[in-house]
C-alpha positions in Angstrom: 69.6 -29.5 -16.3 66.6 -31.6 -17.5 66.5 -33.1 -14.0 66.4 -29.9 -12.8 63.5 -28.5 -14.4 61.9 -31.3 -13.3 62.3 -31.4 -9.8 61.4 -27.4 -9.9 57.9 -28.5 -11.6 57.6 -31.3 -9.0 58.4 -29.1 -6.4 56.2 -26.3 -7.9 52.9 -28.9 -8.3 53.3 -30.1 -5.1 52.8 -26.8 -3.1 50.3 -25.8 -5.3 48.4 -29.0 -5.0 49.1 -28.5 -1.2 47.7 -25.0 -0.9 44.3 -26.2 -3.2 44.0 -29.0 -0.9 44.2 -26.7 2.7 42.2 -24.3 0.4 39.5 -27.0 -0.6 40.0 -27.9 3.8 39.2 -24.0 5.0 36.2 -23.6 3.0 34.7 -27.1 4.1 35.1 -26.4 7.7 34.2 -22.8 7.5 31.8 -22.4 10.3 29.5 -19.8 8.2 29.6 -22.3 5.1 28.8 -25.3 7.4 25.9 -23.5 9.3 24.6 -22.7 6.5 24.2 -25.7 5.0 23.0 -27.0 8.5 19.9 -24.9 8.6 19.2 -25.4 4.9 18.7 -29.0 5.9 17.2 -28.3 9.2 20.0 -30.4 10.5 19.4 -31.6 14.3 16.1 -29.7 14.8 13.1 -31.0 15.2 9.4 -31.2 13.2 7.9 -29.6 16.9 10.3 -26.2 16.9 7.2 -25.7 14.3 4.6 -25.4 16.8 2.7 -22.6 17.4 -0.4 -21.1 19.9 -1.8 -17.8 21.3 -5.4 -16.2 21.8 -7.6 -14.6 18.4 -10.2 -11.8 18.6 -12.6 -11.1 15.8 -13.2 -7.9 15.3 -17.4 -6.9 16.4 -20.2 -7.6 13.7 -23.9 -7.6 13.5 -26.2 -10.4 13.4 -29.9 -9.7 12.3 -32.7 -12.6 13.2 -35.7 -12.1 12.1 -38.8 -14.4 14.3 -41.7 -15.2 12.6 -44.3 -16.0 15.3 -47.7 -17.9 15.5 -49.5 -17.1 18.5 -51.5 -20.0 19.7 -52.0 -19.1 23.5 -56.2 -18.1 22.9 -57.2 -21.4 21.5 -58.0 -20.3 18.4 -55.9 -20.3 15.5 -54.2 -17.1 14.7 -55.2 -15.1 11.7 -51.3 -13.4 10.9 -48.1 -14.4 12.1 -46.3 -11.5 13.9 -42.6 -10.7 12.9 -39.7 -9.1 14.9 -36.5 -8.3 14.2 -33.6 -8.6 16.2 -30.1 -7.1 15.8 -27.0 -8.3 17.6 -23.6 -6.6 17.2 -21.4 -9.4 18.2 -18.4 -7.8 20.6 -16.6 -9.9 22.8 -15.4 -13.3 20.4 -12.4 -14.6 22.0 -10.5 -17.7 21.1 -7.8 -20.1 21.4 -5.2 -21.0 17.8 -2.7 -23.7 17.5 -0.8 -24.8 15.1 1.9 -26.3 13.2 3.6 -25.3 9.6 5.9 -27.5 7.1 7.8 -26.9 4.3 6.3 -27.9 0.6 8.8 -26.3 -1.6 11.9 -24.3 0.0 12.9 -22.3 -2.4 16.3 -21.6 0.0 17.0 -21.5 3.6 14.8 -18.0 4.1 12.0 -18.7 1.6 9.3 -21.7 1.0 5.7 -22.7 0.2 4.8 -23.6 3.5 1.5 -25.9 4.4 0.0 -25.2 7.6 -2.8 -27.2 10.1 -4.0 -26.1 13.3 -6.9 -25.4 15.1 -9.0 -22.4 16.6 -12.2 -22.5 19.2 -13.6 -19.9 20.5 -16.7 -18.2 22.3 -18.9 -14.8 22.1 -22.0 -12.9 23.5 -24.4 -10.4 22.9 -27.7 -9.1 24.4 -30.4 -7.4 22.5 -34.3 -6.8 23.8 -37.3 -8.1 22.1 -40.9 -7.7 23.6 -39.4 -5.6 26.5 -37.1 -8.8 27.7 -33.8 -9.3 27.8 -32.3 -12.0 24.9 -28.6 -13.2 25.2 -26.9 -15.2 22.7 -24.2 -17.7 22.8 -21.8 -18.2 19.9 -19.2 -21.1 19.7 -17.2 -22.0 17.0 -14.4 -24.9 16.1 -12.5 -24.4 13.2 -9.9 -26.6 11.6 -7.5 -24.2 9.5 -6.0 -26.0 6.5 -3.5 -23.0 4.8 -1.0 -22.7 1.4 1.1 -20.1 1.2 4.3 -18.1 0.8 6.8 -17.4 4.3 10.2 -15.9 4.4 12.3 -15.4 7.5 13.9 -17.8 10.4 10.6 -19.8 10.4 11.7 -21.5 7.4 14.7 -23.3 8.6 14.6 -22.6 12.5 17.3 -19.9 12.1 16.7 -17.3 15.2 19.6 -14.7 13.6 16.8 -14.1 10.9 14.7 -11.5 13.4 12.1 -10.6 10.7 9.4 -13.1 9.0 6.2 -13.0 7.3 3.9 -14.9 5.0 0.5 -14.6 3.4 -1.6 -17.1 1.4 -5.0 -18.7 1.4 -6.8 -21.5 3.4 -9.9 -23.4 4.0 -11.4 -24.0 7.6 -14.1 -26.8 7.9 -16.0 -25.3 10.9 -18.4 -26.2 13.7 -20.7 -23.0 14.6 -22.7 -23.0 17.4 -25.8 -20.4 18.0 -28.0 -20.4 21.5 -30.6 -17.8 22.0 -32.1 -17.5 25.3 -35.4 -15.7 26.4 -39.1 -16.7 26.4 -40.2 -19.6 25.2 -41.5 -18.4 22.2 -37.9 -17.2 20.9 -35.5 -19.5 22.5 -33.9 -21.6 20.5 -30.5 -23.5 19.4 -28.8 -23.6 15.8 -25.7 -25.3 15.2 -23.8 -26.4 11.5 -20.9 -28.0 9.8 -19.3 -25.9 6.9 -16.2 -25.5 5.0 -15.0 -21.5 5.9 -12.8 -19.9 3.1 -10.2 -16.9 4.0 -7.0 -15.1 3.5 -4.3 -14.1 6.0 -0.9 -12.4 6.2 1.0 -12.4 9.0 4.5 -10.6 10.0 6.8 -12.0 13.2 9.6 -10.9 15.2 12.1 -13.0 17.1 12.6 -11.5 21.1 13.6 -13.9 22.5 11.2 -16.3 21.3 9.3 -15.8 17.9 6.4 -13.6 18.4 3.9 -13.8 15.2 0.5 -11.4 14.7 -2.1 -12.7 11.8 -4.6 -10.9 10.6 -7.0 -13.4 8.5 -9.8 -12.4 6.4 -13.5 -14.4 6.1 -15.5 -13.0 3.4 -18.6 -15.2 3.7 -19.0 -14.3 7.6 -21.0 -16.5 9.8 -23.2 -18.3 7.9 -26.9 -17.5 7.3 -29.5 -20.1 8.5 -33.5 -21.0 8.9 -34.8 -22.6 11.8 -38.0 -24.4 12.6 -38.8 -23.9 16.2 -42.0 -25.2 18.5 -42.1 -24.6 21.8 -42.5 -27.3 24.6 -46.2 -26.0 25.0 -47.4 -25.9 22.0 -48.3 -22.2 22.7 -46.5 -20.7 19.8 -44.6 -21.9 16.9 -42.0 -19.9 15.2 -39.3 -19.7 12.3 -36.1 -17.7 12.9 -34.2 -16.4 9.7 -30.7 -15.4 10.8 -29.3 -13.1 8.0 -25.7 -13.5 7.0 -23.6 -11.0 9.2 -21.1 -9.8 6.7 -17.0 -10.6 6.8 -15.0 -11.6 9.4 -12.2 -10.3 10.0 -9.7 -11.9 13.1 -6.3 -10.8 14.6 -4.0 -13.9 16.0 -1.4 -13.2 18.8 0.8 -16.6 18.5 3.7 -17.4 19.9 6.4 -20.2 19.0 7.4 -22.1 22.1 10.5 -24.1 20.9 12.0 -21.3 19.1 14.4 -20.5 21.7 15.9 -23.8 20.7 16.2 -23.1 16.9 19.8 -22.9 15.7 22.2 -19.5 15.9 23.9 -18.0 13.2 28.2 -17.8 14.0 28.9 -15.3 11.8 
């Protein structure tokens, strides 16, 4: 009898260490379980799926210069400077973004504090009238945009099943600006500076495809305010210009990520 019972218990421990075992088998191999953990990791995907590039448009604002001018064209030396004032309203600034965004902390395979670096140049004109002639100016701008912040969707581990994404946080772009103002001698002149740009941005992406992302970003010191010495070549005139700071900027980024059609597929 004893033998018995024991052989039953054998018999019973055996089929249940059987059935744990093809149990502990079917969840290891499970496709779901194992693509999960595959895009968790970023498993066979590659730091460039990252990349990213489009066109940016800053939205039109107003520039005010004002010229301080010393006549010196009658040989005499003049009693009172005379002062115009210009205003520009800034319309067509176009540009060119790239980038590319890592991971600081993931948080899980949809959510992370993601670090960003990329770069954005760009071009704008306006024309304004001062003495009855026709003044253009030139703006140019290079920015290097350093950003911190939060992003949720398949950016965060390549995953092109998660359709929706977005992320918002802070950033600091050391800039190269770039200011040309054409006309008579007496107001011509050139400006350029190196500063450190502080902004916000949010952005929201879909995948079609290929991931589509559009970032709005926020500048509240605007282009920077400036003085300039200026002499013309002559010697007829001399001249300060005081360019006023022109308020926010506010830009809207239409980026696109290139390698995302080769970002993993969900199989569930």
């Amino acid at each position: 009898m004893k033998k018995h019972i024991l052989a039953c218990a054998a018999f019973l421990t055996g089929t249940v260490a059987l059935h744990a075992q093809g149990v502990i088998d079917g969840i290891r191999n499970d496709p779901a379980r194992k693509y999960k953990k595959a895009v968790a990791k970023g498993k066979n995907l590659k730091p460039y799926h990252a990349a990213q590039g489009g066109i940016e448009y800053t939205r039109p604002f107003d520039q005010t210069l004002q010229f301080t001018l010393w006549d010196y064209r009658y040989g005499k030396e003049p009693e009172r400077p005379e002062t115009y004032e210009v205003s520009y309203n800034i319309r067509k600034m176009w540009g060119l973004v790239v980038g590319w965004n890592m991971n600081f902390v993931k948080f899980d395979p949809y959510n992370s504090l993601t670090f960003c670096a990329g770069a954005e140049m760009g071009f704008a004109e306006a024309t304004a009238y001062v003495r009855n002639h026709t003044h253009d100016m030139f703006k140019t701008y290079l920015r290097i945009p350093l950003t911190f912040g939060f992003r949720h969707g398949g950016e965060v581990s390549f995953d092109k099943s998660k359709l929706f994404s977005f992320g918002l946080g802070v950033g600091m772009a050391p800039s190269w600006l770039n200011d040309v103002f054409t006309g008579p001698e007496a107001f011509a002149y050139s400006k350029h500076m190196i500063t450190t740009m502080p902004f916000f941005y949010a952005d929201v992406g879909h995948f079609i495809g290929t991931q589509l992302k559009l970032r709005f970003s926020y500048y509240p010191v605007g282009w920077d305010s400036y003085t300039v010495e200026n002499s013309s070549s002559s010697l007829s005139y001399q001249s300060k210009v005081v360019s006023s700071a022109s308020g926010p900027l506010v830009k809207f980024s239409l980026m696109v990520m290139p390698f995302s059609p080769h970002w993993s597929s969900s199989r569930w």
